[in-house]
C-alpha positions as CSV (number, residue, x, y, z in Angstrom):
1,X,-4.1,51.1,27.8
2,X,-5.0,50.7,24.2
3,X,-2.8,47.9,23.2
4,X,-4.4,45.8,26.5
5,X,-8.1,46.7,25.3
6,X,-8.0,45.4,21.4
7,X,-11.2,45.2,19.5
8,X,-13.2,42.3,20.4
9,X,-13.5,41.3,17.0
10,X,-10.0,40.8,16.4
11,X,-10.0,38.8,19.5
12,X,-12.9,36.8,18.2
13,X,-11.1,35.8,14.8
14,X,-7.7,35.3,16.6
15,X,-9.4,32.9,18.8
16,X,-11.5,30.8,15.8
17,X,-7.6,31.0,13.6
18,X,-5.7,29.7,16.6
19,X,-8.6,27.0,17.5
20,X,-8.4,26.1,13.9
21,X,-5.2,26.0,13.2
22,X,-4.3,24.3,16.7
23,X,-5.7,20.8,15.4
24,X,-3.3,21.1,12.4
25,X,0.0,19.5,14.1
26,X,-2.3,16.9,15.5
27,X,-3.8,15.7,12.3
28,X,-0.6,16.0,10.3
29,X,1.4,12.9,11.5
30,X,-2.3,11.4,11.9
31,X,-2.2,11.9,7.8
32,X,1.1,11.2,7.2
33,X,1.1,7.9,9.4
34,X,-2.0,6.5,7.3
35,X,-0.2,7.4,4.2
36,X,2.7,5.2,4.9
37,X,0.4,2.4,6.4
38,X,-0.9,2.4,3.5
39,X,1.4,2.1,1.2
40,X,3.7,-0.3,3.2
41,X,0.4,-2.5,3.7
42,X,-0.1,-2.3,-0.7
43,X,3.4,-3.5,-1.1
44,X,3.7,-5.9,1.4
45,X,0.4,-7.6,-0.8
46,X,1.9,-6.8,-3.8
47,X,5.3,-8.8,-2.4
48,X,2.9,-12.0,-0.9
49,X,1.4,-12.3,-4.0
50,X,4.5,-12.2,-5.8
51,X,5.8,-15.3,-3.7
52,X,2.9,-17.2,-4.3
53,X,3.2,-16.9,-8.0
54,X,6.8,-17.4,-7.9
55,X,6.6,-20.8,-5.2
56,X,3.9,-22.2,-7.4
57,X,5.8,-21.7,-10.7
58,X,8.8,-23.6,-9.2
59,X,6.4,-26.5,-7.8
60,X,4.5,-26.6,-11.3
61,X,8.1,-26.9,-12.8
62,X,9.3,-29.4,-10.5
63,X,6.5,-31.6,-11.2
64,X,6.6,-31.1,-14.8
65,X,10.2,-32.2,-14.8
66,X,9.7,-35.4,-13.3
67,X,6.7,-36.1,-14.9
68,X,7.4,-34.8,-18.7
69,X,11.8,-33.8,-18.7
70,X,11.9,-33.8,-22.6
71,X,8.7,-30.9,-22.8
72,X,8.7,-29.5,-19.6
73,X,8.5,-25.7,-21.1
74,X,5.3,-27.1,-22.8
75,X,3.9,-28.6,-19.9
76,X,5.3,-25.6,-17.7
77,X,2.8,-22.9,-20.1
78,X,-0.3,-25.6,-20.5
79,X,-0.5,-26.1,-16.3
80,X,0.0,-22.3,-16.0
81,X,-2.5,-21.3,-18.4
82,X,-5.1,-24.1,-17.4
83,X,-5.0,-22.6,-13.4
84,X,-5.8,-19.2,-14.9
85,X,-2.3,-17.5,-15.5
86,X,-1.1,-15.8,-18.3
87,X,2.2,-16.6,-19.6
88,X,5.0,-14.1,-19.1
């Protein structure tokens, strides 16, 4: 009769640990799931940005080839650095 009885107390903190740590499974993949949004949404930036600078550095090349063939390196590094780049 003494096990089915229990202190209320214990009950009482049983009941706030279990409450407490019952939401813990729930946020987890909530966390983890934002984690990996995140950091597939930085690099998929990171990889747009990347082929913008990389398309635009062929087009300014292109262009400076037909326009200048004999400095095209020069003209290349003046076109990048006069639309705000820095050289590599």
């Amino acid at each position: 009769m003494s096990d089915q009885q229990g202190s209320p107390s214990g009950m009482c903190v049983k009941d706030i640990l279990c409450g407490f740590f019952g939401r813990v499974p729930l946020l987890l993949p909530w966390a983890v799931g934002a984690i990996l949004a995140l950091l597939i949404g930085s690099w998929l930036v990171w990889w747009a940005m990347h082929l913008q600078r990389q398309f635009a550095e062929e087009e300014i090349r292109a262009a400076c080839q037909r326009v200048m063939p004999e400095t095209m390196q020069r003209c290349v590094d003046t076109v990048v650095i006069q639309r705000g780049g820095m050289r590599r």
